[in-house]
TORPA-4810 file (N, C-alpha, C, O; in nm, 3 decimals):
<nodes>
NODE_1_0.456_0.260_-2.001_0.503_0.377_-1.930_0.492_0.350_-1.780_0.394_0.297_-1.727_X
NODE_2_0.595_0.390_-1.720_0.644_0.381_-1.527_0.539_0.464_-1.495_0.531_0.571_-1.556_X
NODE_3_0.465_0.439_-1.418_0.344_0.553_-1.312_0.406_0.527_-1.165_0.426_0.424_-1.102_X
NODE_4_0.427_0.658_-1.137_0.428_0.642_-0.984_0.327_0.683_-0.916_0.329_0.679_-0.793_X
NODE_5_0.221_0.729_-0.985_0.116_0.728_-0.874_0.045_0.669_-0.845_0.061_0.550_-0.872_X
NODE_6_-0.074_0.709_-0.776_-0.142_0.577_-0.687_-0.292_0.627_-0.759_-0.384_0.545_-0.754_X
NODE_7_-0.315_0.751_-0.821_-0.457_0.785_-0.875_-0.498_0.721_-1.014_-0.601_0.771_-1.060_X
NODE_8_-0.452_0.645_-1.073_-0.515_0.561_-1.147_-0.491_0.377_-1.122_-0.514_0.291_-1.206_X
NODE_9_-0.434_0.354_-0.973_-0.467_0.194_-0.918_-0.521_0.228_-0.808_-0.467_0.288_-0.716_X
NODE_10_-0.645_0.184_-0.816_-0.717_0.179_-0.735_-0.680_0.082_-0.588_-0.697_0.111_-0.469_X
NODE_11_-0.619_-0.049_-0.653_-0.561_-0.181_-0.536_-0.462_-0.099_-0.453_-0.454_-0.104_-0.330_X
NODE_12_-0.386_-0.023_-0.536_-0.230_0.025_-0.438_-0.294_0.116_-0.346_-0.247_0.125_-0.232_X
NODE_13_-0.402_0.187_-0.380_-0.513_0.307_-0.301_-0.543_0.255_-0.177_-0.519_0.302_-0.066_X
NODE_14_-0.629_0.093_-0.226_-0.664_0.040_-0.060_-0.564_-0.003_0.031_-0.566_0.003_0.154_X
NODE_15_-0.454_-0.058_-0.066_-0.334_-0.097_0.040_-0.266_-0.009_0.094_-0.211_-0.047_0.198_X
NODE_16_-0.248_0.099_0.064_-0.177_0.215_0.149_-0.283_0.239_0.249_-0.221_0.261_0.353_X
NODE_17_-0.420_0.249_0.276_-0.543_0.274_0.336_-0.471_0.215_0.487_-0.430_0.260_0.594_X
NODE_18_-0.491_0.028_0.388_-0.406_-0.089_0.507_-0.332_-0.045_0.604_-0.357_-0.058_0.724_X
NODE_19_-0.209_0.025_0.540_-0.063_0.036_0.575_-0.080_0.182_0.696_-0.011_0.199_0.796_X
NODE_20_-0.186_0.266_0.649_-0.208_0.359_0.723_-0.286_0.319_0.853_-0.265_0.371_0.962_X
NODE_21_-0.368_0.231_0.832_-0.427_0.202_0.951_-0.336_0.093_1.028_-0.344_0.121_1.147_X
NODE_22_-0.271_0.006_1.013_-0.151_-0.114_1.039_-0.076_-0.050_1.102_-0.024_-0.121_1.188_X
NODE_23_-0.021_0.111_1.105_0.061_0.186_1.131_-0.024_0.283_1.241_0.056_0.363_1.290_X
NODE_24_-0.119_0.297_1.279_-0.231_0.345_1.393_-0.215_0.181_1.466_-0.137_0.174_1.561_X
NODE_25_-0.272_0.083_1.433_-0.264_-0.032_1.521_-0.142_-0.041_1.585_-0.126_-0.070_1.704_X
NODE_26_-0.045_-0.011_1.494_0.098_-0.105_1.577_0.146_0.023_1.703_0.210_0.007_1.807_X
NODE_27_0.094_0.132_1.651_0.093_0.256_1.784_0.018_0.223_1.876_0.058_0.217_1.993_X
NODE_28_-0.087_0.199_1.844_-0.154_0.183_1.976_-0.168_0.034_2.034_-0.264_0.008_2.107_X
NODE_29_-0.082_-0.056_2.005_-0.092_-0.216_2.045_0.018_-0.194_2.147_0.038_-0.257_2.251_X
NODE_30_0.094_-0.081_2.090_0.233_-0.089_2.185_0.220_-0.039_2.357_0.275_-0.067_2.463_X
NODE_31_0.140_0.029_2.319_0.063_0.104_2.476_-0.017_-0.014_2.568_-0.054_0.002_2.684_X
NODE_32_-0.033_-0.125_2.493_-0.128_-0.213_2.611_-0.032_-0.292_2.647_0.074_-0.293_2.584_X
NODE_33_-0.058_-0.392_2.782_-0.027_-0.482_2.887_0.000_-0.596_2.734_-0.040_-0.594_2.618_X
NODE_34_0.118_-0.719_2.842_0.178_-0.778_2.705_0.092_-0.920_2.761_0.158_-1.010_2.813_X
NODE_35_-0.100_-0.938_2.742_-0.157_-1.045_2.723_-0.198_-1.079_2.614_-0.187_-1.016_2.509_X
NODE_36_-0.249_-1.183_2.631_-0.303_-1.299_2.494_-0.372_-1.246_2.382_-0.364_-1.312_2.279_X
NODE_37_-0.428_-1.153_2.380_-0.497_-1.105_2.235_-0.398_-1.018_2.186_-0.386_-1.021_2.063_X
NODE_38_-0.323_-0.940_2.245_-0.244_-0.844_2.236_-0.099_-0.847_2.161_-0.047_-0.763_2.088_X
NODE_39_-0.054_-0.977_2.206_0.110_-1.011_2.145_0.039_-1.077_2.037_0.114_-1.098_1.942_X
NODE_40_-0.080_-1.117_2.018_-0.116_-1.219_1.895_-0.102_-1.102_1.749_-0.038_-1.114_1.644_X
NODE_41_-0.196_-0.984_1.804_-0.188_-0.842_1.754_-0.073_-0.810_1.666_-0.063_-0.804_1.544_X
NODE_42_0.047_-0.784_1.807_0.130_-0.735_1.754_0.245_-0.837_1.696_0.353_-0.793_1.657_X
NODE_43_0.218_-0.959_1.694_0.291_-1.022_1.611_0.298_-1.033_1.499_0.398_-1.059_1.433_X
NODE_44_0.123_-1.002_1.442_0.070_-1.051_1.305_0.100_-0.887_1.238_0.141_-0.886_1.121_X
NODE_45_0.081_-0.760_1.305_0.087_-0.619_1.247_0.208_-0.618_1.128_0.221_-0.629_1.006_X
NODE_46_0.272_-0.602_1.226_0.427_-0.592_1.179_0.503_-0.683_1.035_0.601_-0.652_0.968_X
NODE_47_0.415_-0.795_1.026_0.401_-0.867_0.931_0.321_-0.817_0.788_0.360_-0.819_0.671_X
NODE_48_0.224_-0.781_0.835_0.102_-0.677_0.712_0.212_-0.533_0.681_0.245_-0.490_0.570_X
NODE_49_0.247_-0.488_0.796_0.320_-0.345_0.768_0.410_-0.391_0.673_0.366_-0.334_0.572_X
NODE_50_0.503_-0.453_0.637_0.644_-0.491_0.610_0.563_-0.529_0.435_0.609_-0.486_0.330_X
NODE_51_0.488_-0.581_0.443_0.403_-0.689_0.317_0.360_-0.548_0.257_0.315_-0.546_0.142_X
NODE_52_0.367_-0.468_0.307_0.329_-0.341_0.149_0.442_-0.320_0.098_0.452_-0.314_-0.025_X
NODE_53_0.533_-0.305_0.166_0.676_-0.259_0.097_0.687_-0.390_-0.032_0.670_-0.355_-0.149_X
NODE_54_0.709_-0.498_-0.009_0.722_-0.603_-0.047_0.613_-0.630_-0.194_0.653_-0.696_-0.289_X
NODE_55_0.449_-0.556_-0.189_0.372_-0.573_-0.254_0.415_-0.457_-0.332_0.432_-0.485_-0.450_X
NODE_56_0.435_-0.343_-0.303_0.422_-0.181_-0.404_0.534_-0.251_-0.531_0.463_-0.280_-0.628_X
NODE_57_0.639_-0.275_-0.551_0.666_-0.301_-0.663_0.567_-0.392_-0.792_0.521_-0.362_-0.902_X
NODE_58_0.568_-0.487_-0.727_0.493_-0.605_-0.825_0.349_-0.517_-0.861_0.310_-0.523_-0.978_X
NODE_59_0.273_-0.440_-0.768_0.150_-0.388_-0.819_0.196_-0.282_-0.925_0.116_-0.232_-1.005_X
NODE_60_0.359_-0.244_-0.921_0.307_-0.135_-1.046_0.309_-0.215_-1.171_0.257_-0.176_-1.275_X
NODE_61_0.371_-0.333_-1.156_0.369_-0.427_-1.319_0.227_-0.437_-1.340_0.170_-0.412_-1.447_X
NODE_62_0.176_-0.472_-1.241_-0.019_-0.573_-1.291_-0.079_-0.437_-1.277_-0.196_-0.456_-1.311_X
NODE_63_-0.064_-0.280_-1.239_-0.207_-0.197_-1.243_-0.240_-0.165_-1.371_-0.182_-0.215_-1.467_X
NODE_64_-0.368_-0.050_-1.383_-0.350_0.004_-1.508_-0.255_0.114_-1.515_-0.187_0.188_-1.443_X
NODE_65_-0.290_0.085_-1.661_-0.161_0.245_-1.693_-0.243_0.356_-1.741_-0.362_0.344_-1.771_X
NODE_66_-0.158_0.489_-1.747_-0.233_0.569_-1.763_-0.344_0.595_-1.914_-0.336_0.541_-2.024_X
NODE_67_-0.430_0.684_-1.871_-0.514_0.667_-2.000_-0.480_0.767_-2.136_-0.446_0.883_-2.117_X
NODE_68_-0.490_0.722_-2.249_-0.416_0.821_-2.331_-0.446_0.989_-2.322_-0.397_1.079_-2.390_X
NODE_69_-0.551_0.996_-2.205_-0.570_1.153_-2.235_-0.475_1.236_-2.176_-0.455_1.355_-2.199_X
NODE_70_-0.408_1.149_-2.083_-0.289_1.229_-1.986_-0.177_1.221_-2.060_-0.096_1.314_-2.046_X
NODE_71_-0.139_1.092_-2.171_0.003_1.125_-2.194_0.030_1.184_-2.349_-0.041_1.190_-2.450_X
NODE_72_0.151_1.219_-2.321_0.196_1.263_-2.471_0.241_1.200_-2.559_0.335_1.121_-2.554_X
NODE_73_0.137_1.251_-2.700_0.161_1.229_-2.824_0.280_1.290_-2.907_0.237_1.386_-2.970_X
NODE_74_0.394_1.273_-2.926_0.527_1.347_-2.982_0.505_1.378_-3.136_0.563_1.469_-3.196_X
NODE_75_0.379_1.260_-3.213_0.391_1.272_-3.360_0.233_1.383_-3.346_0.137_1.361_-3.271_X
NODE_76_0.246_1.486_-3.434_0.101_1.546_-3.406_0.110_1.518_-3.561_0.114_1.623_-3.625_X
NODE_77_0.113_1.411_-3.633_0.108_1.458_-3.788_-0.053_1.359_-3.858_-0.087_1.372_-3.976_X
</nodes>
């Protein structure tokens, strides 16, 4: 069964965490002067940001699936 949510994978949980904070970094990398720690920053961000899109499919094949207490049984016999 297809799950689209994120409350029974825990991995897709921390990577959106990632993606939320990757997405605070690349805001605020953009506000500083364009030196050496800084373009290194924002070169590598934008790379991690892009890599969830890229990861969310393949994690719904490998998570778990849901547990039988949530889904439905059609035969009650």
């Amino acid at each position: 069964m297809f799950l689209r949510s994120s409350i029974f994978r825990p991995i897709h949980q921390g990577i959106f965490w990632l993606l939320l904070a990757d997405f605070i970094l690349l805001c605020w990398i953009e506000c500083q002067p364009m030196e050496a720690p800084f373009v290194t920053i924002g070169q590598i961000s934008p790379l991690v940001f892009f890599l969830f899109f890229a990861i969310t499919p393949i994690l719904g094949r490998f998570g778990r699936g849901i547990p039988n207490s949530y889904t439905y049984d059609t035969d009650h016999t």
